[in-house]
C-alpha positions in Angstrom: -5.2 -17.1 -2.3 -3.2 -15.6 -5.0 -1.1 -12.7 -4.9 -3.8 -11.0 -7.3 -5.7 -11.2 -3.9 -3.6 -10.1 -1.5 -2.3 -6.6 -0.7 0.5 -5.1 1.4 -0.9 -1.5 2.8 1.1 0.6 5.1 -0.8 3.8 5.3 -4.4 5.3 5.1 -5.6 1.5 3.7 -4.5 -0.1 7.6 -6.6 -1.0 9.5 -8.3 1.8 11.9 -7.4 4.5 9.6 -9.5 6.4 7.2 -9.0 5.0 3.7 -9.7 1.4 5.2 -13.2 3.0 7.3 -14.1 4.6 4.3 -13.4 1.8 1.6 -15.1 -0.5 4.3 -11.9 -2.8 4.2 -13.3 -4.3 7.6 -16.1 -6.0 5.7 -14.5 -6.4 2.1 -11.1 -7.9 3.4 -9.5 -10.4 5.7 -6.9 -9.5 7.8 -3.5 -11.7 7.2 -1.0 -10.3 9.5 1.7 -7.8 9.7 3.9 -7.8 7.5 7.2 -5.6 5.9 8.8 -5.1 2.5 11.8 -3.2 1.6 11.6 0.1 0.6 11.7 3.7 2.0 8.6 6.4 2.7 7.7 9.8 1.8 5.7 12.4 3.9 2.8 13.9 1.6 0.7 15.6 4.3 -2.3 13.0 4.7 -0.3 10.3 3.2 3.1 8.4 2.9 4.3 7.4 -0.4 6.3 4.3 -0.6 9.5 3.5 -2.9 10.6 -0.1 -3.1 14.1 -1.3 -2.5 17.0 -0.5 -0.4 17.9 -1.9 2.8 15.0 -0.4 5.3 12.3 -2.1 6.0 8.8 -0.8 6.0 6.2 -2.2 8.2 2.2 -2.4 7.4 -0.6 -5.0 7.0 -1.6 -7.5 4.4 -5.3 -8.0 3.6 -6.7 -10.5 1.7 -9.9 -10.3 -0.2 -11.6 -12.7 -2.8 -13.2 -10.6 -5.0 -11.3 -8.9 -8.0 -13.6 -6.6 -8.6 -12.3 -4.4 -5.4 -9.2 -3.6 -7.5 -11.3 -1.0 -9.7 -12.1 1.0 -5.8 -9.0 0.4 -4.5 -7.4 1.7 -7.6 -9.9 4.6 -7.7 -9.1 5.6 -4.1 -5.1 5.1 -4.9 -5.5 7.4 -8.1 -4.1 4.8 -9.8 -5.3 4.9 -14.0 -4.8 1.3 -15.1 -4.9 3.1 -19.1 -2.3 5.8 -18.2 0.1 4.3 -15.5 2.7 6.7 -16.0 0.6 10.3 -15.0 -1.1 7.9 -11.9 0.1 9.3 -8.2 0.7 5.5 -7.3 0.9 2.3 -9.4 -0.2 -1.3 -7.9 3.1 -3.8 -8.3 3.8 -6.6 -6.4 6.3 -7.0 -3.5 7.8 -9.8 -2.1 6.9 -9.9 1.7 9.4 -10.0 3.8 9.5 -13.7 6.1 6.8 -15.0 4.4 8.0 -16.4 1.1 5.0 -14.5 -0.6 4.5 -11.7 -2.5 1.6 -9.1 -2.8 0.4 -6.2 -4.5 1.1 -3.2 -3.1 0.4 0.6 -4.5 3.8 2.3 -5.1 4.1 6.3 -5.7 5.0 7.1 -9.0 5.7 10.7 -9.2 8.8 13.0 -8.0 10.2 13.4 -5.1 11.4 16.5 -5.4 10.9 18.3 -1.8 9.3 15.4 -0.2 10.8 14.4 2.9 11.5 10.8 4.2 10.5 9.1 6.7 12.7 7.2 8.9 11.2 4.9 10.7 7.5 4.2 10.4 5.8 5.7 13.1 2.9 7.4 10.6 0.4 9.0 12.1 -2.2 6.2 12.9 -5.9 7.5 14.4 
């Protein structure tokens, strides 16, 4: 599987929580494992928006999934415009994940931060 096909999610897209239910991740993806990358998160009500690098170490899931065409819902449901990156909430990149000498794609919030707070560790509210 290439890293095309693999992504690292660490909010509403785990598994259990809405954006995975309602996406119907369950049936469109395989679950690979836990998994971590390094980078900090934001609080933005419903959501957490991650910023790669630093030090910390956030902690989520990476799926797995063999068909490409899942990009064009999962980017819908990220508000992420592959023909105008820049004014997109969050941008897909890849990340390499941590202890597995892999890397993934992973959707990465691309606005300001201006008056969000950070989250220290990762204890995001999980239904």
């Amino acid at each position: 599987m290439s890293e095309a096909f693999r992504l690292f999610v660490y909010g509403q897209l785990r598994r259990g929580q809405i954006g995975h239910e309602r996406l119907g991740l369950e049936q469109r993806t395989k679950w690979l494992g836990p998994a971590g990358v390094q980078g900090r998160l934001y609080d933005f009500g419903d959501y957490p928006g991650l910023i790669l690098g630093g030090s910390n170490i956030v902690y989520g899931e990476l799926l797995g999934f063999d068909d490409p065409a899942l990009w064009i819902v999962l980017d819908a449901y990220e508000e992420f415009d592959t023909e105008n990156p820049d004014l997109s909430e969050f941008r897909r990149g890849v990340v390499k994940i941590l202890g597995h000498g892999i890397t993934a794609c992973v959707y990465v919030y691309n606005q300001t931060l201006e008056g969000k707070r950070r989250i220290d560790g990762f204890k995001y509210p999980l239904r």
